[in-house]
C-alpha positions in Angstrom: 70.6 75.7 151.6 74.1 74.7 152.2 76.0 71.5 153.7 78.5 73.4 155.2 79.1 72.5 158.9 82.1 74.1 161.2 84.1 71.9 161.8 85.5 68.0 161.0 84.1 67.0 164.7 80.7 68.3 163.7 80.7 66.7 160.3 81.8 63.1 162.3 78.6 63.6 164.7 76.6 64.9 161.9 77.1 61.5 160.2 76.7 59.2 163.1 80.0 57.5 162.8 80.1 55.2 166.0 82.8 52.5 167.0 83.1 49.4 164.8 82.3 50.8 161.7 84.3 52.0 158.4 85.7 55.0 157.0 87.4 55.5 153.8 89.9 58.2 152.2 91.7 58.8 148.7 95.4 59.3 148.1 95.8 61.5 144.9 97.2 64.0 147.7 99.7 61.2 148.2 102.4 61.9 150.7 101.8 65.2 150.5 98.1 64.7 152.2 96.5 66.3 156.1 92.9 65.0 156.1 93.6 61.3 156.9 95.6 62.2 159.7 93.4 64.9 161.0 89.8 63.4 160.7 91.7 60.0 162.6 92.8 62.9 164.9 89.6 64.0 165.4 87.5 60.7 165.8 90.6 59.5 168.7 89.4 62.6 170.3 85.7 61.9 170.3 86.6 58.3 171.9 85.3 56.4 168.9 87.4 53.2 168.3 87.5 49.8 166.7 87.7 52.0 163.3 88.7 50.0 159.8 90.3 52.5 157.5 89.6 52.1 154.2 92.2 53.9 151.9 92.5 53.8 148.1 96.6 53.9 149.1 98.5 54.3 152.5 101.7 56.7 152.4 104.5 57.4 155.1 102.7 60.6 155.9 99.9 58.4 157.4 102.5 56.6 160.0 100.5 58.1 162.9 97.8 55.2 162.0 100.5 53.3 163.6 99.6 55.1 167.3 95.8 54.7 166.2 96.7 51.0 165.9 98.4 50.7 169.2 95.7 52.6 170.7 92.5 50.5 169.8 91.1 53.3 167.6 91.9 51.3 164.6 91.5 47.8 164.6 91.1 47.1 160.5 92.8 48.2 157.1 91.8 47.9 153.6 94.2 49.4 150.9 95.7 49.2 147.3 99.1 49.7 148.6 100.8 50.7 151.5 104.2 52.7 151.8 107.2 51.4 154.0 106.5 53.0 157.4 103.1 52.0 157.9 104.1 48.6 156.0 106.8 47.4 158.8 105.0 48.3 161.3 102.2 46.1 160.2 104.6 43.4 158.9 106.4 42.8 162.3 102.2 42.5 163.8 101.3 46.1 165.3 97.5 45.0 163.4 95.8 41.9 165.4 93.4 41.0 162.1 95.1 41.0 158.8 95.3 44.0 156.3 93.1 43.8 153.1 94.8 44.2 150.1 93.0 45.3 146.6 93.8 46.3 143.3 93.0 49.7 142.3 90.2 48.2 140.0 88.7 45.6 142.6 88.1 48.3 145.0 85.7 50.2 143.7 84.1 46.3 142.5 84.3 45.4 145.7 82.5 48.7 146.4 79.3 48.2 144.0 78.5 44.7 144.8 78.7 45.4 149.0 82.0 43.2 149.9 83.6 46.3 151.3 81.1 48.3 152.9 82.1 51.8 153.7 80.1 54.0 156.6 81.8 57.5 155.9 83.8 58.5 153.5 86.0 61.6 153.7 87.2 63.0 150.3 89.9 65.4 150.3 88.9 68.0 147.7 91.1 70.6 146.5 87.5 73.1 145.3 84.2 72.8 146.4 81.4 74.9 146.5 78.8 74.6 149.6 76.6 71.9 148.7 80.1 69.7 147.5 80.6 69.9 143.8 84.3 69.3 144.0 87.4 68.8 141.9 91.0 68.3 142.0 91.8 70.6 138.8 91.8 73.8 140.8 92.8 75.5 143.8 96.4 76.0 145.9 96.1 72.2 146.7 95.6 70.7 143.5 96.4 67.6 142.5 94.7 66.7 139.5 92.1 63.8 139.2 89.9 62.9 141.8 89.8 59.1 140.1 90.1 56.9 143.2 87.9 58.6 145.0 84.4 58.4 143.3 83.6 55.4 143.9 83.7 55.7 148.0 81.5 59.4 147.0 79.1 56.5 145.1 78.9 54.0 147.4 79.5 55.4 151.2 77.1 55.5 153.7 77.3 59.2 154.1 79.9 61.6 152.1 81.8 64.4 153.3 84.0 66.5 151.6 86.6 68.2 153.0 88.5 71.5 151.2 90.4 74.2 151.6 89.3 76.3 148.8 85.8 77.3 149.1 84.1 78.1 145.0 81.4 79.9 144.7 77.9 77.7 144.0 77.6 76.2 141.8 81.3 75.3 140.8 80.6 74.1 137.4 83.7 72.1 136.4 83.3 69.7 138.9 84.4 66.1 138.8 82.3 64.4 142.0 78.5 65.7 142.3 77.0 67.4 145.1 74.2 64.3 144.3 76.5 62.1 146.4 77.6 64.5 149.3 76.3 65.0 152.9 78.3 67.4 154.0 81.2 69.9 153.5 83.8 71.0 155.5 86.2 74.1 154.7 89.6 73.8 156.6 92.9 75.7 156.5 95.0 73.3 154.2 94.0 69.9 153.1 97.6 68.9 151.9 100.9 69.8 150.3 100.9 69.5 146.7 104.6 68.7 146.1 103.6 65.7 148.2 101.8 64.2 145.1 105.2 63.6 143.2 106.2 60.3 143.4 110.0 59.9 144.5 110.7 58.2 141.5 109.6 60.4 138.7 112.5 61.7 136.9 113.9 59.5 134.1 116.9 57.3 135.4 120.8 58.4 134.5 122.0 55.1 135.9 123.8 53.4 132.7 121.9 50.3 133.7 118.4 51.9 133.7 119.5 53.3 130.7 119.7 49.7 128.9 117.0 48.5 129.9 115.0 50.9 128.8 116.5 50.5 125.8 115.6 47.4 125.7 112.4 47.6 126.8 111.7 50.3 123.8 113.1 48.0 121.2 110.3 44.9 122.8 107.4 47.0 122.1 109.1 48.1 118.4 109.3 44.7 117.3 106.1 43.4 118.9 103.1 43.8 116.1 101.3 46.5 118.0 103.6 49.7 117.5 101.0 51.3 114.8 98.5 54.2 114.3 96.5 53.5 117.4 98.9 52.4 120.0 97.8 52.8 123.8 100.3 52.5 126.4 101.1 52.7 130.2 103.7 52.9 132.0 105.1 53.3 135.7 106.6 56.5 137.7 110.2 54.4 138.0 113.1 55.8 136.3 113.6 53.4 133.9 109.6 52.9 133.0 109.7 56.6 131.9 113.3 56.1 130.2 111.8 53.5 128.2 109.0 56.2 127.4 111.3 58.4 126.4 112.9 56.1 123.9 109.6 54.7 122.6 108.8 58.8 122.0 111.4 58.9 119.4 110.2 56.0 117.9 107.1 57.0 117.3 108.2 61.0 116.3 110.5 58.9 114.3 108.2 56.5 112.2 105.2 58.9 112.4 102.9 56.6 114.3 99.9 58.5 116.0 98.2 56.4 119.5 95.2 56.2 120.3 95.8 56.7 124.4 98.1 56.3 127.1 97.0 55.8 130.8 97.5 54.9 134.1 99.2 57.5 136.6 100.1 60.4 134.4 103.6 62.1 134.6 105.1 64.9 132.5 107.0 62.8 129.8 103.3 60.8 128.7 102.3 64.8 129.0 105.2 65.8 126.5 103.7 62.5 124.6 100.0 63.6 124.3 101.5 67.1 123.2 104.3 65.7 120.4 101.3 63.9 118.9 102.2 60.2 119.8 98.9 60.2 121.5 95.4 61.8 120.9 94.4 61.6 124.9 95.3 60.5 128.0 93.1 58.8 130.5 94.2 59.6 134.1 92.8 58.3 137.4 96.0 59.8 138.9 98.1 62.8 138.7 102.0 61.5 139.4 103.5 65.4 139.3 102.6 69.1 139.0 102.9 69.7 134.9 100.7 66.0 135.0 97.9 68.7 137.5 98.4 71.4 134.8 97.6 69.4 131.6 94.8 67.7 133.1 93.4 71.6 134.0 93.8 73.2 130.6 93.8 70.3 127.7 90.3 68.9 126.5 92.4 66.0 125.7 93.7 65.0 128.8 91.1 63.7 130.2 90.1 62.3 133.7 88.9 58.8 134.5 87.4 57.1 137.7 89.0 53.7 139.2 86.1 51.7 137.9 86.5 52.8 134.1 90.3 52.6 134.9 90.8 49.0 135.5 87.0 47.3 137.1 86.7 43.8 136.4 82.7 44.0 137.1 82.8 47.4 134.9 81.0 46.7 131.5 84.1 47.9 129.8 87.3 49.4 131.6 90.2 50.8 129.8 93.4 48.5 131.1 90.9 45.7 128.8 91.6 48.2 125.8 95.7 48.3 126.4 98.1 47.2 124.3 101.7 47.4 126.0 102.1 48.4 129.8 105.3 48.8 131.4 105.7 47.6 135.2 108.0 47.3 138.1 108.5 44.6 140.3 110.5 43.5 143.6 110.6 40.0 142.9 109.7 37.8 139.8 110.1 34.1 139.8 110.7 31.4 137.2 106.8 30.9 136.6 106.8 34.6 135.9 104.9 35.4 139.2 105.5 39.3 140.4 105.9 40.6 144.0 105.2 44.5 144.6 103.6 43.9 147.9 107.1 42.9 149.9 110.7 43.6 149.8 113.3 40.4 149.5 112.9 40.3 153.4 108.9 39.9 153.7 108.5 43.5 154.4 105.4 45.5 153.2 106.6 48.2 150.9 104.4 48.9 148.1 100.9 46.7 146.6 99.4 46.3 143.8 97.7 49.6 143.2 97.0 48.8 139.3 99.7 45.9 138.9 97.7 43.3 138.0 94.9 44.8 136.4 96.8 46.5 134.0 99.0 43.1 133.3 95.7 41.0 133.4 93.9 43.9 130.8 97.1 44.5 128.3 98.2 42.7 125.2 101.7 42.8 126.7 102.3 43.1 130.0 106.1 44.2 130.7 108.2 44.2 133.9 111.4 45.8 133.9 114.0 45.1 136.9 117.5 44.9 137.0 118.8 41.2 137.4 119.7 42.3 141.0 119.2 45.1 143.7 121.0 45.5 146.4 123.2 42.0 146.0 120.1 40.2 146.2 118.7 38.5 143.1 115.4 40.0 141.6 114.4 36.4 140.1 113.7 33.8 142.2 112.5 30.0 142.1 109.0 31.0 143.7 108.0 35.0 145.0 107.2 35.5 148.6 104.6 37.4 147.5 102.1 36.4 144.1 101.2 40.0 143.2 100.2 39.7 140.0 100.3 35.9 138.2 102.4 34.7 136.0 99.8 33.8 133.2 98.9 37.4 132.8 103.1 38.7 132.6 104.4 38.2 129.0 108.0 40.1 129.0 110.9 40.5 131.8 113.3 42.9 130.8 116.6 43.0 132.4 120.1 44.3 131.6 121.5 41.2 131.1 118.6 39.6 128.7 114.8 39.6 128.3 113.0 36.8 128.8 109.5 35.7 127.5 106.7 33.7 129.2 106.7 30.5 127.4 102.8 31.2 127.0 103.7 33.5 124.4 105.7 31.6 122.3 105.1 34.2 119.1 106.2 37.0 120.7 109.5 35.7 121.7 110.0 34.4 117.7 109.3 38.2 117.2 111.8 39.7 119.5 114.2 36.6 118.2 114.1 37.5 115.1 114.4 41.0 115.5 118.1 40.7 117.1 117.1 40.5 120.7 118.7 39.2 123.4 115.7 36.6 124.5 116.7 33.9 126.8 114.8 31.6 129.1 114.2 32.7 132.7 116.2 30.2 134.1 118.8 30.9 132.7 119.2 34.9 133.3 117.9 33.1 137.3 121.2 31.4 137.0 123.2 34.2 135.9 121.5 36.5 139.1 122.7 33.7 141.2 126.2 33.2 139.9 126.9 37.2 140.6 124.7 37.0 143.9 124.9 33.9 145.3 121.6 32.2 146.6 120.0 34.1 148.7 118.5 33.1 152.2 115.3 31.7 152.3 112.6 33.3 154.2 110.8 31.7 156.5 106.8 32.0 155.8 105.8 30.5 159.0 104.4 33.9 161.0 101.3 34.5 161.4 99.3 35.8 158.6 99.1 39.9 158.7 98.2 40.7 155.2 95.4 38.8 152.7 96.1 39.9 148.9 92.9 40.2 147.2 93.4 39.3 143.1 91.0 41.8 140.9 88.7 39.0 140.7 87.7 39.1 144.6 89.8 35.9 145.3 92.3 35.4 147.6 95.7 34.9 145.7 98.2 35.1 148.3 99.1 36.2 152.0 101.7 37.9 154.2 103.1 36.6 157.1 104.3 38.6 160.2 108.4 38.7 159.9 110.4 37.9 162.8 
């Protein structure tokens, strides 16, 4: 027996796909990945339309879903975040019905309980064997774990997996079972794996970066939870992973052994695992190549699905088990609100991904931003754009001063009394202004392109179409 069919036409037939329904893809090939574009290719070509895509994450590779758009084939999208390209195009109103955005954990939730039903899923899969055991671990394409993509393999209609390295059966260190799959398609390449690295991940030289991470290393020092058994996540920016390198020596320094660190896994939490500040790593996501190689040979790295990563219907889920994240943001405002779904001017650039699960699961949730990018102001008297809440953000670290939510009014005695420079939002808003100037306002009076889902299923905020 094998599910091996020719070709990604007959696989589309051979699961029934029709117009109007849903098909879904993973992004751990990130902008380095062929199979969304050529399975969209392919269904254009068999007439099909009135597609939703349903993608854990949309990157600039994927701009030709902008011609799909245009063209009727795709008339609905559902992702965790979506890159610039595809983002203009769907701020200035390319999509008649609003995008859907998730969180990384409410996905797959939204998944199990039938909210976002998914007809065929196509999961790019750097080995399979004939019947579709698969993994992201081996192979000339690979890119690590496979985390986002089990739970369309769990809950799709019908399954296809699509590789270009073909294992002998049965390929035994598989992540995804041949129990969910329908079918298996071999093609020439599935993606480019120096596409998976983000653009960001190499620590920051920027003197400014450099501060803040400074800072941001010296918040999690003084906090209460730097001990034997510290977890930790932290973003691909260049500051995040600046302020890992400093909390490193820390903990090399003071001889404190954690229990995990998570999230999107680069080299420097790789170079953490293997220094001994941590005894595993959790990945749903491989961020580079040495992140692809640890998570092939090291019994400690190990690899998670989106559900145990961050579900809020999951009977446990890791971000619940966190005690410090570090996180970016493009706006945050004096209620402590964050934006990663728009740039100052209302245009899609990024989402949530795991934003605000991990804030909402950690014991403190970090954001560190520079007071001001590109003369505009990173606080603000109220976000376009409510991300991630401000009751679940404890800590904004700037250059200029950190600032703690007033909900936490025993950390910031902590960092006080430690020699920190702590300050109340409003006033490090009034210094942003005072070397900015107030910034235009932006009008919210479009119509709506974009509903952001919160973790919890409930609609938190929306996007408007930009003039």
């Amino acid at each position: 027996m094998s599910k091996l069919t020719a070709s990604v036409t007959d696989a589309i037939k051979a699961c029934g796909l029709k117009s109007g329904m849903t098909v879904s893809f993973h992004h751990h090939l990130r902008n380095g990945d062929f199979v969304l574009n050529a399975v969209m290719a392919e269904i254009a070509a068999l007439g099909i339309r009135d597609i939703t895509v349903n993608a854990s994450s949309i990157f600039d590779c994927h701009a030709p879903l902008i011609d799909h758009i245009r063209n009727g084939v795709v008339t609905g999208l559902e992702c965790a975040y979506m890159g610039e390209r595809v983002g203009r195009a769907i701020s200035e109103g390319v999509l008649a019905k609003p995008v859907i955005f998730r969180t990384h954990g409410g996905r797959p939730a939204d998944m199990e309980s039938g909210k976002s039903r998914v007809d065929v899923a196509f999961i790019a899969a750097p080995t399979a064997d004939r019947m579709g055991n698969c993994t992201g671990k081996q192979g000339p394409s690979a890119c690590g774990s496979l985390g986002y993509a089990f739970a369309d393999a769990q809950y799709a209609g019908k399954v296809v997996v699509i590789t270009d390295n073909l294992a002998p059966y049965p390929l035994t260190n598989f992540s995804i079972s041949e129990t969910y799959i329908d079918f298996v398609v071999q093609v020439e390449k599935i993606g480019n794996p120096a596409g998976i690295v983000s653009g960001t991940t190499r620590i920051t030289r920027d003197p400014v970066g450099l501060l803040m991470a400074d800072y941001a290393a010296k918040v999690i020092r003084h906090c209460g939870l730097l001990k034997d058994g510290f977890s930790f996540q932290t973003g691909a920016g260049g500051a995040s992973l600046a302020a890992a390198k400093c909390l490193k020596d820390i903990m090399l320094e003071e001889k404190i052994s954690g229990s995990f660190g998570m999230g999107g896994i680069t080299s420097y939490l790789v170079d953490m695992l293997e220094s001994g500040c941590f005894q595993a790593l959790m990945d749903v996501q491989c961020f580079d190549l040495v992140a692809v190689e640890s998570l092939r040979k090291n019994p400690h790295h190990r690899e998670v699905t989106a559900a145990h990563y961050a579900s809020p219907t999951a009977k446990s889920a890791v971000v619940n088990s966190l005690d410090v994240v570090i996180l970016g943001a493009t706006e945050i405002d004096t209620d402590f609100n964050v934006n990663v779904h728009t740039d100052s001017n209302g245009i899609i650039i990024g989402g949530s991904g795991g934003h605000s699960d991990t804030a909402a699961g950690a014991k403190i949730s970090m954001i560190i931003a520079p007071l001001a990018r590109a003369r505009l102001p990173i606080i603000s008297e109220k976000v376009l754009c409510t991300t991630t809440p401000g009751r679940t953000v404890d800590v904004l670290v700037t250059q200029r001063g950190i600032a703690v939510n007033p909900l936490r009014p025993e950390l910031s005695d902590r960092l006080k009394e430690a020699g920190l420079a702590v300050m109340d939002i409003h006033d490090l808003y009034k210094k942003a202004i005072d070397t900015t100037g107030q910034p235009k306002q932006i009008a919210r009076n479009g119509r709506v392109v974009a509903d952001v889902i919160y973790r919890d299923g409930t609609l938190i905020d929306q996007i408007h179409q930009v003039s």
